[in-house]
C-alpha positions in Angstrom: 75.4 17.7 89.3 78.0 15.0 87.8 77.3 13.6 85.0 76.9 9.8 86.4 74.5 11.0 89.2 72.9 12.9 86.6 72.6 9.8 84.3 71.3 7.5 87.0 68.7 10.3 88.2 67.4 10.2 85.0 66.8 6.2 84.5 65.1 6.3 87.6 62.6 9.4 86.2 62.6 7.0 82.9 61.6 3.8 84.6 58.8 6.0 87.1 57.7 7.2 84.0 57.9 10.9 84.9 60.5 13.8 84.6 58.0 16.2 86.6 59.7 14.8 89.9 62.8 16.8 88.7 61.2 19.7 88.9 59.4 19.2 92.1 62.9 19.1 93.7 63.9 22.6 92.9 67.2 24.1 92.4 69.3 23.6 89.3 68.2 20.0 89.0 64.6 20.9 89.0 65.2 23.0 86.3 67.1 21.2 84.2 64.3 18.8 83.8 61.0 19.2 81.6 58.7 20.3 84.0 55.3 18.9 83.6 56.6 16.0 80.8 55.7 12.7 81.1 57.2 9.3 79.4 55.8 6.0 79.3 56.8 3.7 82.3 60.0 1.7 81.5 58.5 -2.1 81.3 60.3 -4.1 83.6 61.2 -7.4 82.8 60.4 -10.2 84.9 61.1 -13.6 83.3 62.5 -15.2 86.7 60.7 -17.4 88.1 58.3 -16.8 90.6 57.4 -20.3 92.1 59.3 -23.2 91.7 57.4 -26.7 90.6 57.1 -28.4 94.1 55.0 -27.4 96.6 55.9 -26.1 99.8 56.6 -28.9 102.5 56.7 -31.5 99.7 59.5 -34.3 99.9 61.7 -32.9 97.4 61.6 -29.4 98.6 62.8 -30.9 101.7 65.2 -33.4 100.7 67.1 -30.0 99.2 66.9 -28.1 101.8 68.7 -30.5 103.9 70.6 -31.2 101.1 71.8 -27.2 100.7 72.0 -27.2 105.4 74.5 -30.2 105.0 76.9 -29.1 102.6 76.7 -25.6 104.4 77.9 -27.7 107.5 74.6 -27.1 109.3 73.3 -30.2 111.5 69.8 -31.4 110.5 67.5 -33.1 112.4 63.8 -34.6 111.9 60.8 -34.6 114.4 57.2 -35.0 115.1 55.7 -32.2 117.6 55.9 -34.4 120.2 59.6 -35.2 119.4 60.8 -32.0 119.6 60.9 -31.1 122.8 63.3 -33.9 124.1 65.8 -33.3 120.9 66.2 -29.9 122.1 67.1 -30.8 125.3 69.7 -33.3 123.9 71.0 -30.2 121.8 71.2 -28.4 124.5 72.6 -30.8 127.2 75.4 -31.9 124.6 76.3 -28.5 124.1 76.7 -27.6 127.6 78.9 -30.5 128.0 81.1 -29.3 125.2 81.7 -25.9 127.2 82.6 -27.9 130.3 85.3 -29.7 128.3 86.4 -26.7 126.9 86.5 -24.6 129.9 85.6 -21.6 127.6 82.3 -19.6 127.8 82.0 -19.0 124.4 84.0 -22.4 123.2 86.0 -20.2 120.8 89.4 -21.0 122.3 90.5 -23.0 125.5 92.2 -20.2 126.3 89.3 -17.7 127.1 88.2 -18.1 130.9 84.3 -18.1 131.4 83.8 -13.9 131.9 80.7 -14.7 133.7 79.8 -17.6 136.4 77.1 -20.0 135.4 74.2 -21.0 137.9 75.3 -24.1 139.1 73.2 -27.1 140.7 73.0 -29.1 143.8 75.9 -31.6 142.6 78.0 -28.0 141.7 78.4 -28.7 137.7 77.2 -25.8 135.9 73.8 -25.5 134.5 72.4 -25.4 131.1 72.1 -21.6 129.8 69.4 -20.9 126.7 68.0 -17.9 125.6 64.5 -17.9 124.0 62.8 -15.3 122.7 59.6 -14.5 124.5 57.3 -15.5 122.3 58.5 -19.0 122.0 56.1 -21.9 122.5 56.6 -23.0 125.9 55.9 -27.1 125.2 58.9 -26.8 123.1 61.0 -26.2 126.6 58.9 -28.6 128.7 62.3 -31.4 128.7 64.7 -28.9 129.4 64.8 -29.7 133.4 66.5 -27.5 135.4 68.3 -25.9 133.0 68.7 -22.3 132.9 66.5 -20.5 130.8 66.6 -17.1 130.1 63.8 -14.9 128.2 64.9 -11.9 125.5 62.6 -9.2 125.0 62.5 -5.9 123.1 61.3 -4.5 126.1 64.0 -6.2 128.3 66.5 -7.2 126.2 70.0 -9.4 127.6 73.1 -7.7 127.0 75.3 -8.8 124.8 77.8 -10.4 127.4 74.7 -12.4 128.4 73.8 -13.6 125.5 77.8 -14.7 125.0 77.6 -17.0 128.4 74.5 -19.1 127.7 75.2 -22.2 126.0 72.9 -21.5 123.0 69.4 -20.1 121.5 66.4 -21.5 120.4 64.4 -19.7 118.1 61.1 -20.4 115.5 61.8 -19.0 111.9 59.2 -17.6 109.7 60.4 -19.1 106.4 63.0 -21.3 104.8 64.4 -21.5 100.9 65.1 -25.2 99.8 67.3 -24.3 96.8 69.4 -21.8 98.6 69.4 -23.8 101.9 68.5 -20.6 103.4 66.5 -19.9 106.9 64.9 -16.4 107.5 64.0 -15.0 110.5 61.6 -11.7 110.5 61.4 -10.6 113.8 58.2 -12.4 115.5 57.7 -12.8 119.1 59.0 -16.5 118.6 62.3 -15.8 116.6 62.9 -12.4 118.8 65.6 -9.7 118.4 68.2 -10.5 115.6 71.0 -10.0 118.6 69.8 -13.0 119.9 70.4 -15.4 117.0 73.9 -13.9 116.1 75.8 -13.8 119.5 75.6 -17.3 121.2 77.5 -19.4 119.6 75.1 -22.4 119.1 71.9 -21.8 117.4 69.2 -23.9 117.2 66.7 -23.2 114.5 63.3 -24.7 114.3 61.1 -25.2 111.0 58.1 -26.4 110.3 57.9 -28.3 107.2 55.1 -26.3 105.6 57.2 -22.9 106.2 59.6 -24.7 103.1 59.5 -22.9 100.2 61.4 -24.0 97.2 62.6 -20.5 95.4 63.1 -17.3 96.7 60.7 -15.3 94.9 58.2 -17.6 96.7 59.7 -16.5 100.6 60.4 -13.0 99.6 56.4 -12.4 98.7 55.3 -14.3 102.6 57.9 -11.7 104.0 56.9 -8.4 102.0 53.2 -9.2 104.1 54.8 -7.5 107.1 58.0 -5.3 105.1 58.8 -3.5 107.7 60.1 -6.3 110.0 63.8 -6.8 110.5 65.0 -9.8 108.2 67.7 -12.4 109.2 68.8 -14.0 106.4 70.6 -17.5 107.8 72.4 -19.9 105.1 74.3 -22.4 107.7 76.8 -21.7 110.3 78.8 -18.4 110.2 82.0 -18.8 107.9 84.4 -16.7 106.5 88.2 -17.4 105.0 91.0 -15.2 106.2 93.9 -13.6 103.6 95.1 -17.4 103.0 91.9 -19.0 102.2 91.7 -20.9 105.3 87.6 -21.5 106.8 87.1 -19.7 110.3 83.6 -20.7 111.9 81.8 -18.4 114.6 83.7 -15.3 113.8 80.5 -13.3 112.6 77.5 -15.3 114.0 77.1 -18.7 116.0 79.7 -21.4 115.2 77.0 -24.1 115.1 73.9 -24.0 113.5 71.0 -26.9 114.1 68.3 -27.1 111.8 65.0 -28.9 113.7 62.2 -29.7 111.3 59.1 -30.9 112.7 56.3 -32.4 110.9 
């Protein structure tokens, strides 16, 4: 054993509070452990705090969020239950739109061809894609006309060329950090596969106002309930800089990211 691997093996006996595990794992590092000894669990400090002072859903938890959302170049938007399905299907109409002006599929470049052919209605223009995850409310959906609306599953997942041709996804999230400006999905039926939130390139994320936690501490104990579930971790748009500095959206995730909250 190297010294370092040896060192780090033995802060993690120190802060378990046991050497006997050295032993248990036989060999030369069993044995160069006290077999049977015990030390006193290393204490842990924890002076970080574990709630912030605003409650969940209150006005100035909310008023950062959006803050954080907007200077991440996320677009936010506010509704009332009954609101919300008609502003998705504005989201969703204006982004269609945008890929008919483009003439791109995946409205990266005006040079990339559609790969795939949309459905198309009576009058011939092409038809709103979405992909929803199958657990999604359906009233969210109900103003979205004849648009094309394709369901994801575990069971029968959409590949990821057909998730690149639809014009975005709507998903529910299961938690959102105000002073990050930070949107987690885990997983649930009505936030779906993590493919499905990273390959269109418009995502449109809905929150309900009581799911707005202030700190992270406070999101990171809702999500160890279920800590086996696959976490998304969302803090606006996808961005990265290239070798001269210079912002490229879309390269790593969706190149639009809407934020809905209802109340």
């Amino acid at each position: 054993m190297t010294d370092a691997k040896g060192e780090i093996l033995s802060r993690i006996r120190a802060a378990l509070g046991s050497d006997a595990g050295s032993a248990a794992s036989g060999g030369a590092d069993g044995a160069a452990g006290s077999a049977g000894s015990t030390t006193a669990p290393t204490v842990v400090p924890r002076e970080y705090r574990s709630a912030g002072e605003h409650a969940p859903g209150s006005d100035v938890v909310l008023e950062l969020l959006i803050d954080r959302l907007v200077d991440y170049k996320a677009e936010v938007h506010r509704a009332t239950p009954a609101e919300l399905p008609p502003l998705l299907a504005r989201l969703i109409g204006e982004r269609s739109v945008e890929r008919q002006v483009i003439g791109s599929s995946d409205y990266r470049s005006p040079d990339v061809l559609p790969t795939t052919t949309g459905a198309t209605g009576a009058t011939g223009a092409t038809r709103r894609a979405v992909v929803v995850p199958n657990g999604l409310d359906g009233d969210w959906l109900a103003a979205l006309g004849d648009a094309d609306v394709r369901t994801d599953s575990r069971e029968v997942p959409l590949s990821a060329a057909e998730l690149d041709g639809v014009d975005a996804v709507i998903t529910a999230a299961r938690v959102a950090v105000a002073e990050t400006g930070t949107i987690v999905l885990d997983g649930e039926p009505d936030q779906g596969r993590r493919a499905i939130s990273l390959v269109p390139d418009v995502h449109v994320c809905v929150v309900r106002t009581d799911q707005v936690v202030q700190t992270v501490p406070e999101a990171v104990r809702l999500l160890g309930a279920e800590p086996g579930r696959p976490l998304t971790w969302i803090s606006g748009p996808s961005a990265t800089s290239d070798i001269e500095l210079e912002r490229v959206e879309g390269v790593h995730g969706p190149r639009t990211l809407h934020v809905v909250l209802v109340s």
